[in-house]
C-alpha positions, 0 to 999 in steps of 0.5 A: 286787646282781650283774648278770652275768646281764643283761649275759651273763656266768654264775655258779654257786657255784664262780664257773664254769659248766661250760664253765669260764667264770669269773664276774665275781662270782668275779673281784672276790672274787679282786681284793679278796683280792689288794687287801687282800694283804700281802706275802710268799708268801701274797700272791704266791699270791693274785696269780697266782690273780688274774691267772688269773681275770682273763685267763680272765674277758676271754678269755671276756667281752671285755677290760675297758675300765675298771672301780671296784673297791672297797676295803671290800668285794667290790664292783665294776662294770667295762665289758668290749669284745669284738670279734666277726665275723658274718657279714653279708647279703654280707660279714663285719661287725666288731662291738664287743661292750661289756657292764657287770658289776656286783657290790654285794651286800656295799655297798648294803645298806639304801640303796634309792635308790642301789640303784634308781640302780645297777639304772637304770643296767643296764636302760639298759645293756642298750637300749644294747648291744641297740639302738645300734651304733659310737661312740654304744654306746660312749660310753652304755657308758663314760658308765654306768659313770661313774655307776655308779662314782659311786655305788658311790664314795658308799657306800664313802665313807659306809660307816663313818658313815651320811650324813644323809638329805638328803645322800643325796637330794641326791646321787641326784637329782644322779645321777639328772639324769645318767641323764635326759642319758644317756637322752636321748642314747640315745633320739636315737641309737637314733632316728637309728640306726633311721632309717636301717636304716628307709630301707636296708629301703626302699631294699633290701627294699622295691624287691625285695618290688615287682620281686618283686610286679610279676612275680608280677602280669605272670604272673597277667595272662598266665594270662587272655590274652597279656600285651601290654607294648606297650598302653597299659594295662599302661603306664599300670599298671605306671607307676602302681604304680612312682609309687606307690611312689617317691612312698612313699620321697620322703616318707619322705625328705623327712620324715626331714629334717625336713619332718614328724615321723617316729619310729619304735621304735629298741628294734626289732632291725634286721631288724624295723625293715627289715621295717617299712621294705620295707611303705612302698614295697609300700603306696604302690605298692598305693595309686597302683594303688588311684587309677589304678582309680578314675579308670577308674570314673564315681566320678571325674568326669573326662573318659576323653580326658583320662586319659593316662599323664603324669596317671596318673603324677602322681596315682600319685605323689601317692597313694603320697606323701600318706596324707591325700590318697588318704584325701580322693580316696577318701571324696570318690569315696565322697560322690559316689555317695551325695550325688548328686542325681537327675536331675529328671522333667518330669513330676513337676517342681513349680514354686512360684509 
């Protein structure tokens, strides 16, 4: 099985594509012939075709890190690096590009578990260099080749002599607890890498969606009457929206060391996991605002003398911070108007005696 195609690299049946780029599956032919040359003119010849292909391959795909090439047939699996420059939000990034190639077709034959090992490898392959970044990417990548070279090592090993069935079952379920590890380490690492593009879309988007928002609401107040900044109830607004939101960004915080679960889906791109992230502060603000209304109304029974600003700021706070607690004000303002029970009539009031 070739897996060129998933990791990036184009094949057709000469071993280019029409941009001249060489195929991995093109250059392991070449290295089995090279391999299996004697010596003399013929040799040399099938070397400097070699070497050609394989300067061509990782000026196009990247340098190859490390790779299992096998003797008994084109077969092999490589792990190449490139180093890339894109163009950030302010700044150039440098960028690390790993891929794994693999070619199999000639090995695996009939034996399908090693073939769904060696399949399993590449789709982690392909969430790792998708979805981890810096030193984790690359030891997933370095770690899948390992297996991956296992595995292609147990065929060539056992190629002329088939091996006894439990042999080969023991053996995958060896290399399959090792995929399990390799997963594990993944998930953790694509976890802690989403966390904090999650907390970078909060901090960074998030408080300009708000800055943004806040403008948009001080024009639409000034479209019905002078907008005065002085009042106390455009204070005690605009202080309620604000504790709203930084009340959103402190829990977030504070569950993400550790106080609550808090998981989010590292397969995400990073812009998808910012835009996730930008929402926090926007509804934790909406909801300080929501409370900030709803102690204005009778549904809340609280003196009007006592709504101040330091109390606005405070149940603002607590609104954007706890989900539940807005949930429990809100449905508690809801029980009052529909539990509250009539005042009694003297004239129709009956006394059991």
């Amino acid at each position: 099985m070739s897996t060129e195609a998933a990791h990036g690299a184009t094949t057709t049946n000469g071993g280019t594509n029409g941009n001249g780029r060489v195929s991995f599956s093109e250059l392991v032919r070449a290295h089995h012939e090279f391999d299996a040359a004697v010596e003399g003119e013929a040799a040399a010849t099938v070397e400097r075709r070699f070497r050609g292909l394989l300067e061509a391959f990782e000026a196009s795909t990247g340098e190859i890190v490390d790779a299992y090439w096998c003797r008994e047939a084109p077969s092999a699996v490589a792990l190449t690096r490139r180093e890339q420059f894109r163009r950030g939000r302010l700044l150039r990034r440098r960028k690390l590009e790993y891929r794994l190639h693999r070619v199999s077709d000639w090995v695996t034959g009939g034996t399908h578990e090693i073939a769904d090992l060696l399949h399993d490898c590449d789709i982690l392959a392909i969430k790792a260099a998708s979805g981890l970044e810096g030193v984790p990417r690359a030891v997933v990548m370095q770690w899948l080749l390992l297996v991956e070279s296992h595995l292609l090592g147990f065929i060539e090993r056992h190629r002329h002599a088939a091996p006894a069935a439990e042999v080969v079952t023991r053996f995958a379920e060896s290399e399959r607890a090792e995929l399990r590890r390799i997963e594990e380490y993944t998930f953790r690492a694509g976890e802690k890498r989403a966390r904090m593009h999650y907390v970078e879309g909060m901090l960074g988007l998030g408080l300009l969606v708000l800055v943004a928002l806040s403008v948009a609401t001080a024009g639409v107040l000034a479209l019905f009457g002078p907008l005065e900044l002085e009042s106390a109830s455009i204070q005690q607004f605009y202080a309620s929206a604000a504790a709203g939101g930084i009340g959103a960004v402190i829990s977030v915080l504070m569950r993400m060391s550790g106080r609550g679960s808090f998981v989010i889906d590292h397969e995400l791109s990073r812009w998808e996991v910012e835009q996730v992230g930008a929402y926090r502060p926007v509804i934790g603000s909406v909801s300080g605002i929501v409370v900030y209304f709803l102690f204005q109304t009778p549904l809340i029974p609280i003196e009007q003398d006592a709504l101040t600003l330091p109390l606005f700021v405070v149940v603002a706070f607590l609104a954007g911070f706890s989900e539940r607690w807005t949930r429990m004000v809100l449905s508690g303002a809801m029980r009052t108007v529909a539990d509250r029970e009539p005042e009694p009539d003297p004239e129709f009031d009956i006394v059991k005696t």
